[in-house]
N, C-alpha and C positions, 0 to 999 in steps of 0.2 A: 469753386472752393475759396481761392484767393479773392474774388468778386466779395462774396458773401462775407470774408473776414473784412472787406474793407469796408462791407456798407454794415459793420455791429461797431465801428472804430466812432465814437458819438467827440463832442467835444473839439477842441482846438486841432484843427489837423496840422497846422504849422509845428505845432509842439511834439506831434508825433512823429511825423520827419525828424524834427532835429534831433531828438532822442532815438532812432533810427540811425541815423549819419554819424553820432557821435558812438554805438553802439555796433557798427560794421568798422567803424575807422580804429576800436581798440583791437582787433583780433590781431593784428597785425602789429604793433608794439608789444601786446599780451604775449604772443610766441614768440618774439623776437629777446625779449628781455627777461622769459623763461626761461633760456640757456644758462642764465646765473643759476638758479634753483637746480638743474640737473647736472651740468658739469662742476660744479662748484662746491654746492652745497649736497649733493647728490643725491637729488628728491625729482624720483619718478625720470618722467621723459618731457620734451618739446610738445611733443602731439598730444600727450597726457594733461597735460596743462591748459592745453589751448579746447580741447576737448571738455573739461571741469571751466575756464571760463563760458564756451557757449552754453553751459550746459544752465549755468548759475547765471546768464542773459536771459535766454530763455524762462527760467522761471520766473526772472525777473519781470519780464512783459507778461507776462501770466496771471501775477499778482498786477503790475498798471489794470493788463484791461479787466480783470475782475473786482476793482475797487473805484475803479471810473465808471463801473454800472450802479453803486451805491449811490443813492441821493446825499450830496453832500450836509444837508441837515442832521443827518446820524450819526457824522463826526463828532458834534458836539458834545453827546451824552458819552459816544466811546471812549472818548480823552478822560471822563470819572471813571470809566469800569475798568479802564486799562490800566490807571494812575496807581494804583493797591498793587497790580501785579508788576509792573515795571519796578517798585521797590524792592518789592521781593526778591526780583530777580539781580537788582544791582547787592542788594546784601548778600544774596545768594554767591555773587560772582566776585566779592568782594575775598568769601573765604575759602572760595572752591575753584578759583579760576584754576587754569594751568598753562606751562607756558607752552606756546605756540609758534613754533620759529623763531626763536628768543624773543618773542615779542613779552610785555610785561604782562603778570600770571591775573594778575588782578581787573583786567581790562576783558578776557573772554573768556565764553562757552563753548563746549567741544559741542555741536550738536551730532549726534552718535547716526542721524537715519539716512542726512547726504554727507556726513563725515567735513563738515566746514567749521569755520570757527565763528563764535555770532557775539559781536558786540552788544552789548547790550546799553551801550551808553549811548548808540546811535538808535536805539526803539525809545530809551530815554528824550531824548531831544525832541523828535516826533509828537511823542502824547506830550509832554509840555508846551510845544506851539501853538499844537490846534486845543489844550487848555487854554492857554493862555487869548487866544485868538475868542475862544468862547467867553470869558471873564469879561473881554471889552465888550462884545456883542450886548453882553447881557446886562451892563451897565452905560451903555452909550448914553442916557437919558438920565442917568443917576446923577447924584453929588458924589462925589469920591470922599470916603470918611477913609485918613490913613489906617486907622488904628482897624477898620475891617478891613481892610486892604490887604494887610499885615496877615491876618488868619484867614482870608479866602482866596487870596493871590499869593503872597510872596512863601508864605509857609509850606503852600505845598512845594512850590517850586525850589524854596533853599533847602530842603529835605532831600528832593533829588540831586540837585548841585552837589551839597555837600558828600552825596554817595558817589558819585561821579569824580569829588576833585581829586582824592589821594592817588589813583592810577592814572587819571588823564584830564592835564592841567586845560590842554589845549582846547578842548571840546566843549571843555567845563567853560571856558573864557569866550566862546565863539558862543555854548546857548546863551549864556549870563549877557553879552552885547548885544545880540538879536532879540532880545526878549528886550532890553533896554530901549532899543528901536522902532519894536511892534508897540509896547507900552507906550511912545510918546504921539506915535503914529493916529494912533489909538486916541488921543487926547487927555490920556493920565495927564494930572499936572505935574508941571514940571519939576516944583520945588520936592514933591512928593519923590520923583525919580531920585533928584540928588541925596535923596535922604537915604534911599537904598544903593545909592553906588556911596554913599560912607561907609552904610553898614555892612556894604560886601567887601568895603578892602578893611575896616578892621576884623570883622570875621575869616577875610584871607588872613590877617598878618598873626590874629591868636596861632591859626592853624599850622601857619609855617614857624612859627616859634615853635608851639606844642612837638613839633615834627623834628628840631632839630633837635631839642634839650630832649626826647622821648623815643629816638630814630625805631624800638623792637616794638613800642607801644602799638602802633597802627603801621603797616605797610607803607608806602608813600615813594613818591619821584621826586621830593624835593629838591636830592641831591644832584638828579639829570636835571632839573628845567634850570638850574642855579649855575649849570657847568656851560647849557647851551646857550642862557643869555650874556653869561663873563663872553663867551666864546664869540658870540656875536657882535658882541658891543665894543669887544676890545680889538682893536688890529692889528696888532703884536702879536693878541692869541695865535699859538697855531690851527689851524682850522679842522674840523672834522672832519673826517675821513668819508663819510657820503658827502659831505658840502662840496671837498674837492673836488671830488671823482665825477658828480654833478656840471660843476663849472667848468669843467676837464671837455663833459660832452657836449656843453653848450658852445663852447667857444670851436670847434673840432668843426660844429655841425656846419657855419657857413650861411651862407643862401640860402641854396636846395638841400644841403645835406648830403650825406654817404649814400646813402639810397636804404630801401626797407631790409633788414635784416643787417644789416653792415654795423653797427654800433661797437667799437672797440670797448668804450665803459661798463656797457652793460654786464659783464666779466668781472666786474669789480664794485660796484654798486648792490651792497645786501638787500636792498627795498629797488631795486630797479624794475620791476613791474608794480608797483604798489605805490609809495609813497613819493620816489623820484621817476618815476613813469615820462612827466613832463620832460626832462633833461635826455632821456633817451630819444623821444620825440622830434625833439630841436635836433636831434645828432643826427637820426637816420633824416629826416623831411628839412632841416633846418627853419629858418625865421618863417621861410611860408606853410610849412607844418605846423610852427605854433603859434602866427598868426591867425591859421585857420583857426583850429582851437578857437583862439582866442575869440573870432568872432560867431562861433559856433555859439559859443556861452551868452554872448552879448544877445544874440538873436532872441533867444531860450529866455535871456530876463525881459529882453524887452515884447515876449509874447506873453510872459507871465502875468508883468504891470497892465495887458489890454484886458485879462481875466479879470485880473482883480478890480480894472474899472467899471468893467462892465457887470460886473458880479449885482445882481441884484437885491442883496441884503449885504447887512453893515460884517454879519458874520463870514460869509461869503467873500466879501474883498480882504478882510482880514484873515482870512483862512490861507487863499492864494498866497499874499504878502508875509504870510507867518510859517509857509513851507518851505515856498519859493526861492526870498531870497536868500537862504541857507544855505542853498544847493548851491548859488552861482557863490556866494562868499567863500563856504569851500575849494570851490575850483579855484577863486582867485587865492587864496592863499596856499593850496599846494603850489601852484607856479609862480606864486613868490618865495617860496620856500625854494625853489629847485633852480630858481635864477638868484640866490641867495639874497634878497628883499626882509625876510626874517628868518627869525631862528628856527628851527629844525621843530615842527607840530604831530609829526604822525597822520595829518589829513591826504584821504586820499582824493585822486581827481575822479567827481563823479561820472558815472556809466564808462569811463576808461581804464582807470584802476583794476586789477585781481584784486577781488575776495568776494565773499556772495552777502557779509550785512551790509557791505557798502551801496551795493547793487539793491539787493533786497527794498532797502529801505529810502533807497531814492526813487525807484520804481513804484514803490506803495505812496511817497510823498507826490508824487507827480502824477501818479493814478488820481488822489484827491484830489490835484488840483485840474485836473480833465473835467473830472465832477462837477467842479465849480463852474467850466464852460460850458459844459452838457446841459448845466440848469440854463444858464445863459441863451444859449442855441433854442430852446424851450417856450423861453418865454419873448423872445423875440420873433420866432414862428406865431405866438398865439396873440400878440401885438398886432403882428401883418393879417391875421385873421378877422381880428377887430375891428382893423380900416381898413377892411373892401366897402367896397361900393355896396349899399343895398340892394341897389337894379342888378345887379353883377349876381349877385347870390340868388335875387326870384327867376332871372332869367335860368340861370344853372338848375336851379330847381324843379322850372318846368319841364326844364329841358329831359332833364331827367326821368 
């Protein structure tokens, strides 16, 4: 049985291990930092928790390996058919959200059949990449004219953006860089790029004006991201009460750390399996708990970048690059956030993290990029096929 699921496993097998290792090594911070949600907050139990994480792993690699059997070529038309429903669903959730562990009401979906909350800015981000990843593919050869630019790229894209910024700045600022990255990557030109990072900061600056003189008009976090960057910047401020309590477990942790379950913070940290996951990390395993980490992630990009070289179309390396390196940019700014590097984002660390769109959707972004090696693996088989020897094949023939 185990044989048979490992010879259907197609694709980058290094990348499957490490999403493996980083997915056995969260159980144990995930129940560990669980005990805040049931003593504390007093939601369910330890075992209960740890039980709904494997449960939302599990589906997770369920969705990788059933979308790393997709030919990655189908991405590209999926990103238009998904584009219409993805808005739907952010207007949707814009006036129907609700809140979710005091999290903000505007940010999620209750999905009612496994009972989780579903981001919907993170299926956002997703179909925008691998659009965006398709836009270059399909112009690599073209002249770039701005002005279509504007109504086949950038339009659809600040349509989403803008449904995304009012609840969550953070997200909103990480697709809007990575899309600025892929586009240069890509060989947009350049002058064209500055044109739209003008046009995205006075488009930010109406919005946050419009937000303050209008605060019932639209919903918004103006006033958090405004409090967490005085907060950040200044160091006089006093500090936030997860910043501390974070710093608290980092410096505690040492070397090796408390050992696994030992975390005194975790007790007082309200996102301590979620969004400060990291800081609890460092506490129980210390600096070589989150060095591992650390170069867990490193590995995981640097087997990304081999897909994407090797990727045999212009869509294809762009696809890897436009999923990819999201994933590890996230990680590195949760653990800058949680070694306090920046201000306070709400990004979680991915396949570590509790919650199931975080999981969900990095599982289904990693499943394509399998895809993209599957092709790989493919056509490098039918390469070696082509440079055999000819006596080598009449022999086998006869042989035959």
């Amino acid at each position: 049985m185990i044989q048979r699921l490992f010879r259907n496993l197609q694709g980058d097998r290094v990348i499957w291990a490490l999403v493996a290792i980083l997915a056995i090594f969260s159980f144990m911070p995930v129940y560990s930092a669980s005990t805040n949600l049931v003593y504390v907050v007093g939601n369910g139990s330890t075992s209960g928790h740890l039980l709904k994480h494997a449960i939302l792993l599990f589906l997770g690699f369920l969705i990788m390996f059933a979308v790393h059997k997709v030919p990655y070529k189908y991405f590209s038309g999926g990103s238009l058919l998904l584009y219409p429903i993805v808005i739907v669903l952010l207007l949707y959730t814009m006036s129907q959200g609700t809140l979710i562990g005091g999290a903000n009401a505007s940010r999620w979906l209750r999905v009612p059949i496994v009972g989780v909350g579903f981001q919907t800015s993170t299926l956002a981000a997703l179909v925008l990449m691998v659009y965006v990843a398709r836009y270059i593919s399909k112009n690599k050869d073209a002249e770039i004219i701005f002005k279509e630019s504007l109504v086949s790229l950038w339009f659809p894209v600040g349509v989403a953006l803008f449904l995304i910024l009012p609840a969550n700045f953070s997200t909103t600022a990480i697709i809007f860089f990575m899309i600025m990255v892929l586009v240069y990557l890509g060989g947009y030109p350049f002058r064209f790029i500055l044109y739209i990072l003008g046009l995205g900061v006075i488009v930010f600056s109406i919005f946050v004006l419009v937000a303050k003189a209008f605060p019932d008009a639209l919903p918004n976090r103006v006033n958090t991201w405004q409090s967490r960057i005085e907060s950040f910047s200044n160091s006089k401020e006093v500090e936030g009460y997860q910043v501390e309590k974070a710093k608290i477990a980092i410096a505690t942790g040492g070397f090796t750390g408390k050992g696994p379950g030992k975390s005194v913070q975790k007790n007082f940290l309200p996102q301590s399996s979620s969004d400060f996951i990291f800081a609890i990390i460092i506490e129980e395993y210390g600096l070589v708990g989150g060095l591992f980490i650390l170069v867990i992630y490193f590995m995981l990009l640097m087997r990304i970048l081999i897909v994407a070289k090797n990727a045999g179309t212009v869509f294809g390396t762009m696809l890897a690059i436009s999923i990819g390196i999201p994933i590890i940019f996230q990680a590195m700014i949760n653990m800058a956030v949680a070694t306090n590097l920046l201000p306070v984002t709400g990004q979680t660390l991915p396949l570590i993290s509790s919650g199931g769109t975080s999981i969900w959707m990095t599982c289904f972004g990693l499943g394509i990029i399998l895809s993209v090696s599957s092709a790989n693996e493919v056509t490098e088989e039918q390469l070696e096929e082509e440079d055999e020897d000819p006596l080598s094949i009449l022999h086998e023939t006869i042989h035959d």
